[in-house]
Structure formats: C-alpha cells, structure tokens
N, C-alpha and C positions, 0 to 999 in steps of 0.2 A: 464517404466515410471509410475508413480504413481498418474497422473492427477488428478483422478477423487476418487480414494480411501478415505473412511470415514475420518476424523481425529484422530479419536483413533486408528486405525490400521497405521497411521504414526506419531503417536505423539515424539516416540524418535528423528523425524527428525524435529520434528517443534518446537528448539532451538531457529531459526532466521525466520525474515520474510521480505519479501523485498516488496515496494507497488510500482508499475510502472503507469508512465504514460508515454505522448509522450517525452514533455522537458523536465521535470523533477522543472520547477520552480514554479509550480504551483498546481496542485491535489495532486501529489504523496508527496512534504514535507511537505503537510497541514497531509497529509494520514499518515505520517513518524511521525509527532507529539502526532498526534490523538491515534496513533495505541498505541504507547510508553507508553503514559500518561495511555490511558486504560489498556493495560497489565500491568503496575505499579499498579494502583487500583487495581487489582485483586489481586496481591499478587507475580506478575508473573517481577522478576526484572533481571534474567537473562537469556532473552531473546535479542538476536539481531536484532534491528530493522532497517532498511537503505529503500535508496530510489533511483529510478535510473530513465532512459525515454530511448525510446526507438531508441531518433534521439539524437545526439552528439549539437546539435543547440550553448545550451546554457553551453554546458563542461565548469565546476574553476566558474559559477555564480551564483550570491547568488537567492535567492528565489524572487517571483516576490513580489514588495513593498505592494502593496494590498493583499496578500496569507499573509505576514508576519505580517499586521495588522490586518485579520482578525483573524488570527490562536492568536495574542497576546489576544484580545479583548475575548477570549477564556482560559489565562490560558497556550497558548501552544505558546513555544518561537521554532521559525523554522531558526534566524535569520541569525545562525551559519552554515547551513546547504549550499552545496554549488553543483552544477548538476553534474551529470555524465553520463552516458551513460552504460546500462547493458553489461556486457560482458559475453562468454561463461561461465566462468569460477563460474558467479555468481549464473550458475543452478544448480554448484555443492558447492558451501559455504551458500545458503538459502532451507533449507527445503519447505518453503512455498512463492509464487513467486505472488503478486496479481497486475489484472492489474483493471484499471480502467475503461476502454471501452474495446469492445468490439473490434476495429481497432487491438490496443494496444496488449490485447489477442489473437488473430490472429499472430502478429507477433512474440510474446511470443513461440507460439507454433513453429512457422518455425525458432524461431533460436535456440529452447530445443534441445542440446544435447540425440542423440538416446540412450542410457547410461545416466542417469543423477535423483538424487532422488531427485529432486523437484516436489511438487505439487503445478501446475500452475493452479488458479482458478481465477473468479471476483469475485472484491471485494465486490461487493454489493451482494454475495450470504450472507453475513454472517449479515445484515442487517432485515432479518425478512421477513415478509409477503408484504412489500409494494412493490409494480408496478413498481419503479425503479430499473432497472437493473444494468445502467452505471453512474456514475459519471460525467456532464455535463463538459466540459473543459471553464472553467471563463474568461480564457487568451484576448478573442474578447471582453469580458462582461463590466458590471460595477461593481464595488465591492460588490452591492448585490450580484451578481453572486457568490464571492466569499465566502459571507454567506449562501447561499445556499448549494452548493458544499461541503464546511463544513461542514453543519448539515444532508449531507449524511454520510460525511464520520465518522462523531462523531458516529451514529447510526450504520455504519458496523463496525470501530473499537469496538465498545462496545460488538458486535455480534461477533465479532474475538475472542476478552476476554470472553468470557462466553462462547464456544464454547470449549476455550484451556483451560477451567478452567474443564469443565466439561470431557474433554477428557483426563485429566491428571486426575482426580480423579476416 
C-alpha cells in the first residue's frame, strides 16, 4: 500500500482523487468542488475528481441545501452532485483517497484493500502549517458552519493543487 509515500513517487497514480467524508452531503462535495475548481486553476483538467461517505445514509441525495449555497456563494456549483457510499473497488479506480476527519480515515484504512494503489491521506495535510488538522462536520451547525468548513477546504484544495503541480513538474 502506498499510504504514506511522497507524491511524486506516486504521481502517475494521482490521475483521480476521491475526498470522503461520513454522508457524503456535506464536507466531501464542498471538498469535490473545491478540489476540481482548484486543480482547473492550475492547469490540471484531466484529473478525476469524485466524492463518496463512508455510511450509505444519504445514497441517490443531492447535497445538503446550505453546502450547496455556501459552495455557490463561492463560484463552485455542487448542485448536481448526488451521495454515494465508497466502495472497495474505489481504492483501486482513485490513486489518491482523502478523508476529512480523522473517524472517516480510520475507517478508510480498515476497509483499504490489502492490494490496492491508493494513497489514503487527510485532507487537511495539504493545507499548510495551520493547527487544523480535520475538516469540522457543519451537518449539526449553522450555515456559518458551512462557511467555515469551506474556507478549510478552499485552503487544502489549493494545497492539493500546488502540491500536484509541483510533483508533476
């Protein structure tokens, strides 16, 4: 398994990138937009980018209405995006597997494929030097919550991008 390997010693595998969270209506297609928009900016367009949760909850639903307003107010349309639930198969179609919390990565790992070339990380490593490690879950919050939760994930998408920009070069 390739967890923890640099990204330029995986970089032919980080083609696609998948961002998790628990249900998938809420951090991970704010994460799915964020991440997109950003590796677009860079120059980086054929890249696949999806989203999944790690409980089946919310399977076929669209994004939670406050994720979708905040992520608009933003530039980034999530609207179409609709939940799923990871399955094995997606440790072997994403090179690069991010979870949001720490819960989430935990469970990441016990359902990775012994065999499987994903590198499963948080996503807030790619965010910088700041004290946040996990991605708050907004879903209890109020829609500040959701602007919050955003302006992490704008910051580690950004960090994703610069990171795959630099490792491909």
């Amino acid at each position: 398994m390739l967890h923890h390997q640099p990204l330029h010693e995986v970089w032919p595998l980080m083609k696609s990138v998948l961002v998790v969270c628990l249900g998938n209506i809420c951090r991970s297609p704010m994460a799915e937009g964020a991440v997109r928009k950003a590796l677009e900016g860079a120059g980086f367009s054929d890249i696949t980018v999806d989203s999944a949760g790690t409980s089946g909850w919310h399977e076929g639903g669209s994004p939670d209405p406050r994720a979708v307003k905040a992520a608009l107010m933003r530039n980034i349309d999530i609207a179409h995006q609709r939940a799923r639930q990871i399955t094995g198969d997606d440790f072997h179609r994403f090179g690069l597997i991010l979870a949001m919390d720490g819960q989430n990565y935990a469970r990441l790992q016990a359902m990775q494929p012994q065999v499987s070339p994903a590198n499963v990380r948080m996503f807030m490593e790619f965010a910088g030097e700041i004290p946040v490690r996990e991605v708050p879950d907004p879903f209890e919050g109020r829609e500040e919550d959701f602007d919050h939760a955003l302006d992490l994930i704008e910051l580690a998408a950004k960090g994703l991008a610069d990171h795959m920009a630099a490792a491909s070069g």
